[in-house]
C-alpha positions in Angstrom: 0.4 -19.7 -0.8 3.2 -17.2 -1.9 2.9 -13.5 -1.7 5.6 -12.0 -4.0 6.6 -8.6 -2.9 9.5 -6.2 -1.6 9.9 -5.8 2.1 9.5 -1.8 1.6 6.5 -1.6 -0.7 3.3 0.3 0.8 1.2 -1.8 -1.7 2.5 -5.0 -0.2 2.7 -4.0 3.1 -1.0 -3.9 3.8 -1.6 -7.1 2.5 1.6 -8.7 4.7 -0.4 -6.8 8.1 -4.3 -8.1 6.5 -2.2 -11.4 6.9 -0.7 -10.9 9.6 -3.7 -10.0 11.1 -5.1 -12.9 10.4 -2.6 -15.0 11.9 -1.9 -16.4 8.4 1.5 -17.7 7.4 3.0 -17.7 3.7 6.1 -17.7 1.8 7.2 -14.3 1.1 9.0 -14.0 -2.4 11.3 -11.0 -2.4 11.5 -10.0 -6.3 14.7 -7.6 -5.7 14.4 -4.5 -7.6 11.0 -3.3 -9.0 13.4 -0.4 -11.1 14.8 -3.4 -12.9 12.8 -4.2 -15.9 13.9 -8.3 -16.3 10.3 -10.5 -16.2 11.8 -13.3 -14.4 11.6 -12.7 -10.7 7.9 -11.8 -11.0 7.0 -15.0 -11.5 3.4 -15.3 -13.3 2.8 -11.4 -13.4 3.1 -9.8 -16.7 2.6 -6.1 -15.4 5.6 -7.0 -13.1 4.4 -5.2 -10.1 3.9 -5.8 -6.9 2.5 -7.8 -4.9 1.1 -10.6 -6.1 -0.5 -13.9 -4.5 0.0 -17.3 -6.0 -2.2 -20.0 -4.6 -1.8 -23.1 -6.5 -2.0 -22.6 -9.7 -4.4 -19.4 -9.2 -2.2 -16.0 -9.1 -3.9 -12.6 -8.1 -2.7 -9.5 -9.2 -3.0 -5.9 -7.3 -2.8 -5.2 -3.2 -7.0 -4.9 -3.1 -7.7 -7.3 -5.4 -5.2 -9.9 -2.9 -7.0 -8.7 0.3 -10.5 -9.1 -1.4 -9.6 -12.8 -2.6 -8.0 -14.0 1.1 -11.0 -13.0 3.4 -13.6 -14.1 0.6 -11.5 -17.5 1.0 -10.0 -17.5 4.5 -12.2 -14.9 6.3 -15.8 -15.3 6.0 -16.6 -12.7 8.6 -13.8 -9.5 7.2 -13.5 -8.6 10.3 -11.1 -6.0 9.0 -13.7 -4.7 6.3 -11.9 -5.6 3.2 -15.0 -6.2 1.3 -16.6 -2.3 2.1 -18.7 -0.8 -0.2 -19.0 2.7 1.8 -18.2 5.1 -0.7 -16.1 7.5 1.6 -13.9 4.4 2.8 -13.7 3.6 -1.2 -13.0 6.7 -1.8 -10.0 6.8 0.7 -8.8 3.7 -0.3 -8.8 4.9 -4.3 -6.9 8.5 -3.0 -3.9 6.0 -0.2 -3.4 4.4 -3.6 -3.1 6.7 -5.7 -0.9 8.7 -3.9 0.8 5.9 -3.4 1.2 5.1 -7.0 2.7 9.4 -7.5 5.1 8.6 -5.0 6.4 5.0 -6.8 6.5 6.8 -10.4 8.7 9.9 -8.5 11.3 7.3 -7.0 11.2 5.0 -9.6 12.1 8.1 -11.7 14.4 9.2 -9.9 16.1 5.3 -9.1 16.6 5.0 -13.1 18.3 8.2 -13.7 15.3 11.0 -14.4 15.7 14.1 -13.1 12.2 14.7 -11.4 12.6 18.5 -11.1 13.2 18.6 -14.5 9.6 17.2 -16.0 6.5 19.1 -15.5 4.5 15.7 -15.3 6.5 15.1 -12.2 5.4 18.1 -10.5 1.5 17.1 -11.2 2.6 14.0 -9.4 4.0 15.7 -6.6 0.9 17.8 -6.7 -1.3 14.7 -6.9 0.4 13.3 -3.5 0.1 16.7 -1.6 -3.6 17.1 -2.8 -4.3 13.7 -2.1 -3.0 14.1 1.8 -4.6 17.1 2.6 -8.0 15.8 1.4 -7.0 12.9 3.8 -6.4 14.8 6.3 -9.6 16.6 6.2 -11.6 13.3 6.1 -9.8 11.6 9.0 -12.9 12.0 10.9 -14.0 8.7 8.4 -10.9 7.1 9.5 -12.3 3.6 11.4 -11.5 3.7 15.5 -10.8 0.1 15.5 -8.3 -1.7 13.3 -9.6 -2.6 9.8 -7.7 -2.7 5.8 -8.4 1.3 5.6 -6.0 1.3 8.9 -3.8 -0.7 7.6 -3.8 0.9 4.1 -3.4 4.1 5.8 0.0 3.7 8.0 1.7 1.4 4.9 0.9 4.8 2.9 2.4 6.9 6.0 5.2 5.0 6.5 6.2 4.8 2.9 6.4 8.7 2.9 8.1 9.0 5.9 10.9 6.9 4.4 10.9 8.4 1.4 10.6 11.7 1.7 9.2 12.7 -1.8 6.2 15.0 0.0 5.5 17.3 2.5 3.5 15.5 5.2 2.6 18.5 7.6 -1.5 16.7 7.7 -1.7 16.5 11.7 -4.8 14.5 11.7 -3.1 12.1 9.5 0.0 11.6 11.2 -2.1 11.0 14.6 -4.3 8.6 13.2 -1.3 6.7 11.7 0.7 6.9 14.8 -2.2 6.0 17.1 -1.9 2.7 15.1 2.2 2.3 14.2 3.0 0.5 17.0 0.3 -2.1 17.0 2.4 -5.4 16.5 0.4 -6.7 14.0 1.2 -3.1 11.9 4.7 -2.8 13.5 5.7 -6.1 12.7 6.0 -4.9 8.5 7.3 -1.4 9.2 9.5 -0.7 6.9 
């Protein structure tokens, strides 16, 4: 199996610690820069994204969809509850990544010459991110108190922030969920 990804991507990040997790091993495909637009390094994936799973000749596109396919094949039990169907955990999976998704339009933006301050649609997306913490942060009560995807989802989204700094991230209950797990070596091992 190959995962292609970049070593700083939040959506690829909490697939690398679901593997790691699970003691798996693959080849990691760095594709260089997501800003560029040339097909090539992306291998089979036409949205050229990351990250992407190849397994044979089988190639899975988008971070959930990845998890979803390894621990239906590799992990019978999801010990890390990939396969959830609790609407408040889908619902704060569906908020990590669309914040996360703001926060890749705003510094792809800004990589590729935009000026963000300059475009009202990229203060909706800065909105999007702040609006999507804080009603985080008021749910981290639902936040798991053992290690599962939502964890791991969670601190890749953190992280990503923090290195960024596209967003205000004054949401306490986050940050202490997310640093209650940072240092876990299975998380810490990916940190960005």
């Amino acid at each position: 199996m190959q995962l292609f990804y970049t070593p700083r991507s939040h959506f690829s990040r909490k697939v690398r610690i679901l593997l790691d997790a699970l003691g798996l091993e693959i080849e990691l495909i760095d594709v260089g820069n997501v800003a560029d637009a040339i097909a090539a390094p992306y291998g089979p994936n036409p949205l050229m994204k990351v990250p992407m799973l190849v397994d044979g000749a089988l190639s899975v596109f988008d971070s959930d969809h990845i998890a979803a396919y390894l621990v239906r094949k590799l992990d019978r039990s999801d010990q890390f509850d990939v396969l959830s169907t609790d609407a408040d955990t889908l619902n704060a999976r569906a908020v990590m990544n669309g914040v996360m998704a703001a926060e890749v339009e705003l510094i792809l933006a800004a990589r590729t010459g935009l000026d963000t301050r300059a475009h009202r649609r990229f203060d909706k997306l800065r909105d999007s991110i702040q609006q999507g913490l804080a009603w985080l942060d008021a749910r981290s009560g639902h936040f798991p108190s053992h290690p599962t995807y939502l964890t791991f989802h969670a601190v890749s989204m953190w992280d990503h922030l923090v290195l960024y700094q596209v967003a205000d991230l004054a949401f306490p209950n986050l940050r202490d969920y997310v640093m209650h797990w940072a240092s876990t070596p299975v998380i810490a091992r990916s940190t960005p």
